[in-house]
N, C-alpha and C positions, 0 to 999 in steps of 0.2 A: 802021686795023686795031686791032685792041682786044688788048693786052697782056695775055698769061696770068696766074693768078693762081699766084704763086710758093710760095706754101704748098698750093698744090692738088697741083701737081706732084711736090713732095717727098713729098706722103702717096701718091701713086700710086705713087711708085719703090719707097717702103719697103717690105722684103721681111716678110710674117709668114709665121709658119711653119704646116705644116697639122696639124701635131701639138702637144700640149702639154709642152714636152719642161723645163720648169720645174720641176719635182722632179725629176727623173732627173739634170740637172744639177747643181740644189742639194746632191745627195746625193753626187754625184761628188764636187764642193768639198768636203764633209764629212770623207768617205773620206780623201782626200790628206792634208786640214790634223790629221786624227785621225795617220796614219801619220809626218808630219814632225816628228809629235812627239819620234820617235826613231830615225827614218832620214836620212840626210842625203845627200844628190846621189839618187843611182839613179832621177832620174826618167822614164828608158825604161822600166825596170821594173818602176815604180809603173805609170804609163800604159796599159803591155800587159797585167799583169794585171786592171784593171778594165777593159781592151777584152774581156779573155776571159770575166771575169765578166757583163760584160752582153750576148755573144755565146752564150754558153752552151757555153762549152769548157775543158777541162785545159787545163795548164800542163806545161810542162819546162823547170825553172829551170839552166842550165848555171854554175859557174865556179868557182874555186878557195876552196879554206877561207877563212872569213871577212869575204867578201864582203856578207854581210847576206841571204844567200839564202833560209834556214830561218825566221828569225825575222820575215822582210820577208814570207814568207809566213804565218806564224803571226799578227803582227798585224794583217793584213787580215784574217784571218777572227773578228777580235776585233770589227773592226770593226762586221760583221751577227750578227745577234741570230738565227743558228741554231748547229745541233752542228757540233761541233769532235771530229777523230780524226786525232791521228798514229800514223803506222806505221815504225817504221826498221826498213828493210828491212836482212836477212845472209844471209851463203852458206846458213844451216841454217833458213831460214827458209820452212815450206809452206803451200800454197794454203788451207789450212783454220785455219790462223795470222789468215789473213787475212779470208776471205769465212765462215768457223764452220762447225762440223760436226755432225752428230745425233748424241745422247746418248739412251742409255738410261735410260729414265726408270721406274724400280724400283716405283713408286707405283702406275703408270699401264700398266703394262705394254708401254708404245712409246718408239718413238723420236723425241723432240723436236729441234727444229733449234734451235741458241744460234749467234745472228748474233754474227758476225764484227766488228773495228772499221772494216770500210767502209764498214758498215750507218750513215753518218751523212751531214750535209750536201757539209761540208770536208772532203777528205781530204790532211792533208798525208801527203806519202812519202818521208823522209828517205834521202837514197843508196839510190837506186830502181837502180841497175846495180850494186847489191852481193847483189842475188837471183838464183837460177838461174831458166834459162828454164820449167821448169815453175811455179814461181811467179808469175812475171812472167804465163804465159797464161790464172792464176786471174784478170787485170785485165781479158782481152779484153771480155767481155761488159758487166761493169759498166762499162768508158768507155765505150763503144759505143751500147748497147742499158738502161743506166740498170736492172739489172734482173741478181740471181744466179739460175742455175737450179741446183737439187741436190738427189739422189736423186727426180729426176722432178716436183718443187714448183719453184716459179716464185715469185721473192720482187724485188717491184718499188722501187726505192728512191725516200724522201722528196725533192721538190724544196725547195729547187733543190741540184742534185749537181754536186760543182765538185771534180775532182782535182787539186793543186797538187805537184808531184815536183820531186826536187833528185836534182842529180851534180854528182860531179868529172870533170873534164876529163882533168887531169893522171895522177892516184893511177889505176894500171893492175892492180896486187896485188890480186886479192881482189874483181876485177870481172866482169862478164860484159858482153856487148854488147847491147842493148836490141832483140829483133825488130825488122824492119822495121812489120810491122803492129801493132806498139805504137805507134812510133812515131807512125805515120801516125793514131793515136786521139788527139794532142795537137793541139790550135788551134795555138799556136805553141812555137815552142821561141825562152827567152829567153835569150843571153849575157850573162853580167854582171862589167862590167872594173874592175879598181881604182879605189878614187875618186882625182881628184886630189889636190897638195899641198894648196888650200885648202880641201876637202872632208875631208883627213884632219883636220887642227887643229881644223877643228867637231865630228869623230866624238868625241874626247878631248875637247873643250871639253864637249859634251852629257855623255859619260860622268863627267866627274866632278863634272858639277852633281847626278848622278840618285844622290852618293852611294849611301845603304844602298836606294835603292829602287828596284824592281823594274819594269826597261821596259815590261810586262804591264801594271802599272799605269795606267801614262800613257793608255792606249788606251783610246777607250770604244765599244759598239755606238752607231751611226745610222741603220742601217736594219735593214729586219727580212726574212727570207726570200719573205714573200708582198710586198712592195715589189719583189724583188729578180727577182722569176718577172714583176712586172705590166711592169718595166722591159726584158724582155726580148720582150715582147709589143707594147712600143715599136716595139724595135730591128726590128721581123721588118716595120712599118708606113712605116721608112724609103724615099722613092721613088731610085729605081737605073732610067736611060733605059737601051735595049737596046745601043747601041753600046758603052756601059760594060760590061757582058754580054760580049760580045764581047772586047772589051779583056782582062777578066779568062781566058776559052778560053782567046787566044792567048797570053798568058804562060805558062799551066801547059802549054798542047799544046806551045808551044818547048820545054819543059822536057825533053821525050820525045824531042826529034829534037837535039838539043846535042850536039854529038863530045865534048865535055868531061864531060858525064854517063852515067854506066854505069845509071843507073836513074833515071826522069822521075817527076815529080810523080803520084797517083792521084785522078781523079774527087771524091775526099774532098775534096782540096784545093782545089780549083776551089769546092768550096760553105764554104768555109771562110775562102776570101778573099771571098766576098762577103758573110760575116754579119763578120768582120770590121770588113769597109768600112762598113758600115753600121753599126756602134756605133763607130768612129772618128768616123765623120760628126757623130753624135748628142754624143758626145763635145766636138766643137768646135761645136755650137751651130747645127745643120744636117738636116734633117729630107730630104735628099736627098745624092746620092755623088757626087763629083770624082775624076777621075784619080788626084789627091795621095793620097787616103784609100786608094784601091786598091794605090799604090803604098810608102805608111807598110806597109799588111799581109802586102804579098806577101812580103817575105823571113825575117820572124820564120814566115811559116805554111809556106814553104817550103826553108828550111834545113835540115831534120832531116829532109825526106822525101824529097830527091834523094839518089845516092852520085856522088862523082866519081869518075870513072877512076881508076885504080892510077897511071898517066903522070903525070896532072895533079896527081896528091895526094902524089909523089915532087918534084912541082916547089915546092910550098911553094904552089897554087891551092885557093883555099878554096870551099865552096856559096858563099856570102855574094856573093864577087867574080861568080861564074857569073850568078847569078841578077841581080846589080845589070846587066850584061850584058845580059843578056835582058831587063830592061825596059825599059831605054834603045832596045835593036833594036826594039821591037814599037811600034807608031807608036800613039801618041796620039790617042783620038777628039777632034773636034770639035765 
């Protein structure tokens, strides 16, 4: 009997992949090692906001003063080499603040429209729950629909459009509660906890090496906006088998039928864990979706868009617990 050839084998096992996903990674590594320049630990948050970047969704950054939330957002968009716009949002702050409004133009005898600061790539939104809600539903369309409408003109925004928002958790003074359909327009919503003890000692260690200079600094762009559009054109090529499909239904339909939930996941989030999944995938070097990936996405894209009960949320039972709940029940394709 004639003994296989051992190096024949091995090249047969080797998996290639059907996509070229070698820049898109490069540039990942880039991204990071750009950012660790001057953040240190937070690398869930690092992680998910470049899943949301390359899935093509906002951000909802949650946690307490000085967690690195603002500025961890700000240097990523240093990162890519398009426009940058923050906004910090207040109580007295209106929709035309925001998205711009028509001005009379003395010259010309009409009314000209002066874009707004969302009219850009980035937007950060500094304490996004310190605006009233008609402010806040100036946001519906541009997360949504990429796109303001006003006084009957229709003004579509440059890709790639990426909203990145920040809260406090705690500080209740001088806040308002964020719609539910806002919500539901963010990919995921990110919590972000104290770093530990050996994570603080590096944050001071770094800070007084950067003496008189300025963390902006350190940061340099690595990729550029049309990379950033082709990279998500990637993401949308990743293969995903139907029972994973499936997989991902049943988690969000549990979400709907939960005694513990007073309001279930929407249709949004269901396609939102699977672009997700799929730059998770891409992410670890993987041009198709596993259980894992599905299960890394579903609680950052699903926390912010259930309510618990009034019962369960007097008991100290968080989304986060519910949901890790529900995925564990919902059986695992094979």
């Amino acid at each position: 009997m004639e003994t296989p050839n051992n190096s024949d084998t091995t090249e047969d096992l080797n998996f290639k992949s059907r996509i070229d996903l070698s820049e898109l990674q490069e540039s990942v590594f880039k991204i990071k090692q750009q950012l660790q320049k001057v953040i240190v630990g937070q690398k869930e948050m690092i992680d998910l906001l470049i899943v949301a970047l390359l899935a093509d969704g906002h951000v909802l950054i949650e946690g307490v003063p000085g967690v690195a939330k603002t500025i961890t957002a700000k240097l990523l968009s240093q990162t890519i080499d398009v426009g940058f716009s923050r906004i910090q949002f207040t109580p007295d702050l209106m929709p035309s603040d925001i998205i711009g409004t028509s001005i009379f133009n003395v010259k010309t005898s009409d009314f000209e429209f002066k874009k707004g600061p969302v009219f850009s790539n980035m937007i950060l939104i500094d304490e996004i729950n310190r605006a009233p809600a008609k402010t806040q539903a100036a946001l519906f369309e541009v997360m949504e629909e990429k796109q303001i409408t006003i006084d009957g003109s229709t003004y579509k925004m440059d890709e790639p459009f990426v909203v990145l928002a920040t809260q406090n958790p705690i500080e209740q003074e001088g806040t308002y509660r964020l719609p539910e359909a806002q919500l539901d327009r963010f990919l995921f919503k990110i919590e972000v906890k104290y770093p530990n003890a050996e994570e603080e000692l590096q944050i001071i260690i770094k800070e007084q090496a950067l003496e008189n200079t300025k963390k902006s600094s350190k940061i340099s762009a690595v990729i550029n906006g049309n990379q950033l559009v082709n990279f998500r054109s990637l993401i949308k090529k990743v293969a995903i088998e139907e029972n994973l499909l499936k997989y991902i239904a049943n988690i969000v339909v549990e979400t709907r039928s939960n005694s513990f939930l007073y309001l279930g996941a929407s249709p949004r989030a269901t396609i939102a864990i699977l672009g997700a999944s799929k730059a998770i995938a891409v992410i670890e070097g993987r041009d198709f979706v596993t259980p894992e990936d599905v299960k890394k996405a579903a609680i950052p894209v699903l926390q912010h868009r259930v309510i618990v009960t009034p019962e369960r949320e007097m008991e100290g039972v968080t989304s986060q617990q519910i949901i890790s709940q529900i995925i564990e029940s919902v059986e695992i394709p094979r």
